[in-house]
C-alpha positions as a LaTeX table, in Angstrom:
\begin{tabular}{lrrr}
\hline
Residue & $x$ (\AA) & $y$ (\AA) & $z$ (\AA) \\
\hline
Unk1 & $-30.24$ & $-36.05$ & $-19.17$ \\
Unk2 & $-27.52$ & $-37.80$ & $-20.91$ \\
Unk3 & $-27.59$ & $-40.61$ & $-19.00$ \\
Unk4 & $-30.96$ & $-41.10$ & $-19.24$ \\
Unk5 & $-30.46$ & $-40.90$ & $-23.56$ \\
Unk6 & $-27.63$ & $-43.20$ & $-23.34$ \\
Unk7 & $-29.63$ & $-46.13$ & $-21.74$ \\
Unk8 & $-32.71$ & $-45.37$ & $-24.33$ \\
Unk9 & $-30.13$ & $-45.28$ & $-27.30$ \\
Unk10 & $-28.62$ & $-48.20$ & $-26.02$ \\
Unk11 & $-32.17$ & $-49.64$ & $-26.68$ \\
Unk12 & $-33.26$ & $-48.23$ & $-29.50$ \\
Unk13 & $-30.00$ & $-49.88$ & $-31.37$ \\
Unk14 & $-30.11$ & $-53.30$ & $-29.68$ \\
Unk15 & $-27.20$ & $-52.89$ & $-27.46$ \\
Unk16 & $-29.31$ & $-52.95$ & $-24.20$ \\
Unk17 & $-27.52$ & $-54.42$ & $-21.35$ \\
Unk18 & $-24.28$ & $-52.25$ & $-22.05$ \\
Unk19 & $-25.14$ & $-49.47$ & $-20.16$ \\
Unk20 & $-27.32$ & $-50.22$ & $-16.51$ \\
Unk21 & $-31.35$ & $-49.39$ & $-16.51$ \\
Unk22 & $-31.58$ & $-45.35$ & $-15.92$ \\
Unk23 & $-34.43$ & $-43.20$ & $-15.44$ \\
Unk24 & $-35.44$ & $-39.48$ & $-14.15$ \\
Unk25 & $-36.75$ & $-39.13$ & $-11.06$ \\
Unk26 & $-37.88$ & $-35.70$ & $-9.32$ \\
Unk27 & $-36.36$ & $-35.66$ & $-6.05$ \\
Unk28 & $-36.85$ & $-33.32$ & $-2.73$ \\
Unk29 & $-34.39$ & $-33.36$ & $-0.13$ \\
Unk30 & $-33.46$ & $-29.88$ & 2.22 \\
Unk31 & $-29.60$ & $-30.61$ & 1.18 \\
Unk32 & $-30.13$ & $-29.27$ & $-2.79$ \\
Unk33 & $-29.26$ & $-25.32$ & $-3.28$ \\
Unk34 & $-31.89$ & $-23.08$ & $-4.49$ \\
Unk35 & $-30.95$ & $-20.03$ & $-6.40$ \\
Unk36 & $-32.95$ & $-18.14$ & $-3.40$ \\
Unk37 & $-29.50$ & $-19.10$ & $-1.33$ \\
Unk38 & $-27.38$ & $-16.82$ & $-2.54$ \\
Unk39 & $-29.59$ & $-13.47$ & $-0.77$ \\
Unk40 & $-27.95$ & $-15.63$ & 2.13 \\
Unk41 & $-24.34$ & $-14.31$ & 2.87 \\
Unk42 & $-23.74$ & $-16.37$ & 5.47 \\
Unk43 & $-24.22$ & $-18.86$ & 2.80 \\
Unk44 & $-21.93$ & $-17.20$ & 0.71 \\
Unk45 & $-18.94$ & $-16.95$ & 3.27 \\
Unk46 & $-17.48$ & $-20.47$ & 2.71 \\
Unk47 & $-16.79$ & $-18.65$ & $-1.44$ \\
Unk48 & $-13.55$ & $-17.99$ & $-3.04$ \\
Unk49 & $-12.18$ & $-14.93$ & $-2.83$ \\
Unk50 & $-13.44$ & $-13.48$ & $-6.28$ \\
Unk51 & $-17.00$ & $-15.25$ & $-6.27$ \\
Unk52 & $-17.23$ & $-13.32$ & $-3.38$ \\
Unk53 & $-15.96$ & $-10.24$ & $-4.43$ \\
Unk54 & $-18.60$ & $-10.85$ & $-7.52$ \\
Unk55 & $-20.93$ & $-11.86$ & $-4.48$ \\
Unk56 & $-20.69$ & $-8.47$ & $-3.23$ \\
Unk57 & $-20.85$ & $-6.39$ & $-6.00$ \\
Unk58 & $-24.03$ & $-8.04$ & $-6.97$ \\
Unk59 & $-26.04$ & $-7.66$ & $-3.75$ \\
Unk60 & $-24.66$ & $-4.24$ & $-3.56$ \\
Unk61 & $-25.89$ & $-3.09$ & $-7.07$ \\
Unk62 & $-29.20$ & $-4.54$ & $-6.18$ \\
Unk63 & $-29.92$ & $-2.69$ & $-3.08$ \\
Unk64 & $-28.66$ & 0.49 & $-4.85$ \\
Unk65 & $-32.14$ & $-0.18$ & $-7.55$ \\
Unk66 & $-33.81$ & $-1.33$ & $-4.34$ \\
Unk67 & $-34.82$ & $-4.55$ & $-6.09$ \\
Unk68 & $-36.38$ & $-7.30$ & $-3.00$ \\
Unk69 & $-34.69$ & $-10.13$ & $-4.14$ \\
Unk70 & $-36.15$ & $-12.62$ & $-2.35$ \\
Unk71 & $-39.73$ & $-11.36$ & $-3.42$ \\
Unk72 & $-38.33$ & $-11.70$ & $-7.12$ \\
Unk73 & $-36.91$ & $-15.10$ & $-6.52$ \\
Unk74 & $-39.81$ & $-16.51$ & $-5.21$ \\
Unk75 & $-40.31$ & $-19.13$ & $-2.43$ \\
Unk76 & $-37.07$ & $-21.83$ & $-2.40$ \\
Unk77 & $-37.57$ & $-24.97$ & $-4.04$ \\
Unk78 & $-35.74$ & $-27.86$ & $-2.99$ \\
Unk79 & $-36.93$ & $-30.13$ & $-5.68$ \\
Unk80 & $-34.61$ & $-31.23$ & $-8.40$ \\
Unk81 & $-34.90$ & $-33.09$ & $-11.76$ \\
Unk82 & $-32.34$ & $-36.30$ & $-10.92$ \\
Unk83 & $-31.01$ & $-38.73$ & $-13.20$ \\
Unk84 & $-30.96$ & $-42.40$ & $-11.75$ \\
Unk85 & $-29.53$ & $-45.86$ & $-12.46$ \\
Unk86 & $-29.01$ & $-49.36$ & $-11.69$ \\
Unk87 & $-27.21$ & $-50.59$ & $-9.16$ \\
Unk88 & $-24.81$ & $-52.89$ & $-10.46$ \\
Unk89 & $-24.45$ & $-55.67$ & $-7.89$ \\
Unk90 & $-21.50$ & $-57.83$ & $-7.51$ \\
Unk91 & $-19.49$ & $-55.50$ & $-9.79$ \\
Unk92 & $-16.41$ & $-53.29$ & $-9.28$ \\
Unk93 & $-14.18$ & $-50.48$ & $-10.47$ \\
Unk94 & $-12.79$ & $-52.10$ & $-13.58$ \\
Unk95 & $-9.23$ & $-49.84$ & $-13.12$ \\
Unk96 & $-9.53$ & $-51.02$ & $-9.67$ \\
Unk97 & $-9.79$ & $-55.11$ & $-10.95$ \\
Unk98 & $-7.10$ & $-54.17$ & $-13.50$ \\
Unk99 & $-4.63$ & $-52.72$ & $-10.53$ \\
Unk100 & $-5.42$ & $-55.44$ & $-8.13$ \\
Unk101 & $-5.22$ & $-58.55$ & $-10.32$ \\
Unk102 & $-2.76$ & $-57.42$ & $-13.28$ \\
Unk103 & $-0.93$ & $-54.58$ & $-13.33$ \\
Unk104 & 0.20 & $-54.88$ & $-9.76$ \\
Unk105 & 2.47 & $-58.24$ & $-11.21$ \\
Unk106 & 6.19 & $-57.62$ & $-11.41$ \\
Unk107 & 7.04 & $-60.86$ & $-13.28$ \\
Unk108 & 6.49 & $-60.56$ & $-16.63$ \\
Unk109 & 5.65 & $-64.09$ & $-16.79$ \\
Unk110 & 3.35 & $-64.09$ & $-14.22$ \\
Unk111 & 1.56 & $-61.09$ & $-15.63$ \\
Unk112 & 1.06 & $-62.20$ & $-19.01$ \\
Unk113 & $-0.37$ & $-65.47$ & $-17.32$ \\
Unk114 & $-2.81$ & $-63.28$ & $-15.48$ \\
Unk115 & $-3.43$ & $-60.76$ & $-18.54$ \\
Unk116 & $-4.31$ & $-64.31$ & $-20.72$ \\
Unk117 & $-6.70$ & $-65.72$ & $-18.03$ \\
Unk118 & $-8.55$ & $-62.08$ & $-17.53$ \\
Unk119 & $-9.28$ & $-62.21$ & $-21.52$ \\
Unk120 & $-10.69$ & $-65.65$ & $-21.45$ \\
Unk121 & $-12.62$ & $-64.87$ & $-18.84$ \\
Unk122 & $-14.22$ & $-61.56$ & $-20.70$ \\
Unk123 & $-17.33$ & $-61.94$ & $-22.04$ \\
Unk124 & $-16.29$ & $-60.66$ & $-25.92$ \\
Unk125 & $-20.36$ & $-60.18$ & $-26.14$ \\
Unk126 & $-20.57$ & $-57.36$ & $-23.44$ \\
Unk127 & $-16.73$ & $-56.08$ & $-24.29$ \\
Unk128 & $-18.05$ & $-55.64$ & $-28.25$ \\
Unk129 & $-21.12$ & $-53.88$ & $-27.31$ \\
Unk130 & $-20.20$ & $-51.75$ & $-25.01$ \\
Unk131 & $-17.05$ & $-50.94$ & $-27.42$ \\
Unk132 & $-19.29$ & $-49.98$ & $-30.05$ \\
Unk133 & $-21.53$ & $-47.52$ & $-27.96$ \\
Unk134 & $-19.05$ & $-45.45$ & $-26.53$ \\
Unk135 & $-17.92$ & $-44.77$ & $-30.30$ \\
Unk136 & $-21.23$ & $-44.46$ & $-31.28$ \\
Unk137 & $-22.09$ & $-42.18$ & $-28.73$ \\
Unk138 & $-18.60$ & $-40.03$ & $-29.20$ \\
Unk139 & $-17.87$ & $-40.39$ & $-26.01$ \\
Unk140 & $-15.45$ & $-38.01$ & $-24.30$ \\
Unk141 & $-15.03$ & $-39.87$ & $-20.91$ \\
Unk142 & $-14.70$ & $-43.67$ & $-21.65$ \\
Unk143 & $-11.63$ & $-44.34$ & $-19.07$ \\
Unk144 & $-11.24$ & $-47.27$ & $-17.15$ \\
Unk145 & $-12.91$ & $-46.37$ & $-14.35$ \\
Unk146 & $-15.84$ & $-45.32$ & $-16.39$ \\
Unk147 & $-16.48$ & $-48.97$ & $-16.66$ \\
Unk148 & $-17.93$ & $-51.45$ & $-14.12$ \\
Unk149 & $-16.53$ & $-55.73$ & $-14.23$ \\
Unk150 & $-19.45$ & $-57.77$ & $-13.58$ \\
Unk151 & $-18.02$ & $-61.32$ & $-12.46$ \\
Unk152 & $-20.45$ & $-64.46$ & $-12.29$ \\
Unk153 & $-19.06$ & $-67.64$ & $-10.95$ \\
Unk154 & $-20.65$ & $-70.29$ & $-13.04$ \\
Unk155 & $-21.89$ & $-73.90$ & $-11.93$ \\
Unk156 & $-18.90$ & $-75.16$ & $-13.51$ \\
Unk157 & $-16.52$ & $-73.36$ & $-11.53$ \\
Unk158 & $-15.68$ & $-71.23$ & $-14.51$ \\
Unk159 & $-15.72$ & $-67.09$ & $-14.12$ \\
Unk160 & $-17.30$ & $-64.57$ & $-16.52$ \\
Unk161 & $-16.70$ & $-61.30$ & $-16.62$ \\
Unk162 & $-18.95$ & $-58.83$ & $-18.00$ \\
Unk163 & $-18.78$ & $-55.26$ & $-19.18$ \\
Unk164 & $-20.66$ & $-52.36$ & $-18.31$ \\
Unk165 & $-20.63$ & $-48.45$ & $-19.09$ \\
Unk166 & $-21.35$ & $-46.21$ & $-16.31$ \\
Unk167 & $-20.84$ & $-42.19$ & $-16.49$ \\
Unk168 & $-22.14$ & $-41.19$ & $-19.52$ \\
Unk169 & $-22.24$ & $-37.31$ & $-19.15$ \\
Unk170 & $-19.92$ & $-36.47$ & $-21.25$ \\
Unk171 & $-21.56$ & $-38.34$ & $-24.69$ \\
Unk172 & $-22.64$ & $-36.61$ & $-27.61$ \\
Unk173 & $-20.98$ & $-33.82$ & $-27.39$ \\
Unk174 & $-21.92$ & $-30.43$ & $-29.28$ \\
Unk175 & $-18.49$ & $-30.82$ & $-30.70$ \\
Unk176 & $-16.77$ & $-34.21$ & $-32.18$ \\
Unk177 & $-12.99$ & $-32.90$ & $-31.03$ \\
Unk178 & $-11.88$ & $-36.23$ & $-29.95$ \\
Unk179 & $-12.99$ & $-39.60$ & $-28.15$ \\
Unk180 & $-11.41$ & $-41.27$ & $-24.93$ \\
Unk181 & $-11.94$ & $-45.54$ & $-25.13$ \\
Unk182 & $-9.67$ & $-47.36$ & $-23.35$ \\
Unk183 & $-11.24$ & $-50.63$ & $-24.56$ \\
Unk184 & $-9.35$ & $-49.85$ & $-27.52$ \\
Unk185 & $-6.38$ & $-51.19$ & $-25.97$ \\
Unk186 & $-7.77$ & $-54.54$ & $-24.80$ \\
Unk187 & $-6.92$ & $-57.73$ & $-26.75$ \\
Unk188 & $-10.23$ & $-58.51$ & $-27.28$ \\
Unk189 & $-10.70$ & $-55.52$ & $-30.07$ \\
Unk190 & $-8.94$ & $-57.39$ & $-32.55$ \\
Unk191 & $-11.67$ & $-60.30$ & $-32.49$ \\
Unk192 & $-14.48$ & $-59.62$ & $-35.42$ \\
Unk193 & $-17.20$ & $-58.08$ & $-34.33$ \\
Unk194 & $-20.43$ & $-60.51$ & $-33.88$ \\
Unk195 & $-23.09$ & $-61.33$ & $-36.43$ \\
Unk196 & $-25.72$ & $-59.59$ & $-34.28$ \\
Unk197 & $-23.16$ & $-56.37$ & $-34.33$ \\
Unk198 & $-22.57$ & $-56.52$ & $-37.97$ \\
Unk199 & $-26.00$ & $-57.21$ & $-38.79$ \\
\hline
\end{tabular}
């Protein structure tokens, strides 16, 4: 469900476009677990050693009340309550951009060069917003590879790249004990934020 809030939040605060389009869907497919499973043991073979030693002890206590669980557990439902998003075309990993076109550069030079290029090519628009939703969210689980690079080659030759926030299950959390952002780090946090942001 939270990644279904974080797009509508996103919204709701004019910061759509940070996060990609997400809905719910309900979804059947013979793949998804039902609860009804575990009067399977052959099911429950492929368990650890203590889940099923718990396995065990369970079935055994109920055949000792003579409980039919499957008669209590009803008919298996393979229908589940999904969370779906946008597929993000023409984007990657942005750790995996980072690796391949930066940090992989053993001259310092040469790295700087590439570092300098990367943050004139980023779109400070989509680095600011999506900056200011994952704090605004408290979100636990901003990493780099929480976070897809959109490129667009432009008629002029020129490259933009844009950022997105993917992952958002672990945002507002019942508990505010710390926040992961590794946009923090970026260059581009120490430009003032936009009028639109401010505003």
């Amino acid at each position: 469900q939270r990644e279904v809030f974080a797009y509508e939040f996103s919204k709701l605060i004019g910061l759509e476009g940070s996060i990609p389009k997400a809905g719910f869907a309900v979804i059947e497919s013979d793949c998804f677990n039902d609860i009804t499973d575990i009067s399977d043991y052959e099911k429950a073979r492929g368990m650890r050693k203590i889940s099923r030693y718990l396995f065990e002890k369970g079935m055994s206590f109920i055949k000792k009340i003579g409980m039919d669980l499957q008669k209590y557990l009803g008919e298996a439902s393979r229908e589940k309550l999904c969370s779906f998003h946008e597929y993000l075309h023409d984007s990657q990993d942005l750790a995996v951009f980072l690796d391949n076109q930066i940090f992989c550069i053993t001259n310092d030079s040469e790295r700087k060069e590439a570092e300098d290029r990367f943050n004139k090519e980023l779109d400070i628009d989509s680095f600011q917003k999506a900056n200011v939703l994952v704090w605004l969210l408290g979100d636990q689980d901003a990493h780099l590879n929480n976070f897809r690079l959109v490129t667009k080659n432009l008629d002029d030759g020129s490259v933009v790249h844009f950022i997105k926030k993917i992952d958002n299950g672990l945002t507002l959390p019942q508990k505010h004990t710390y926040i992961r952002n590794y946009l923090a780090y970026f260059s581009g946090r120490k430009n003032p934020l936009s009028e639109e942001l401010t505003n």
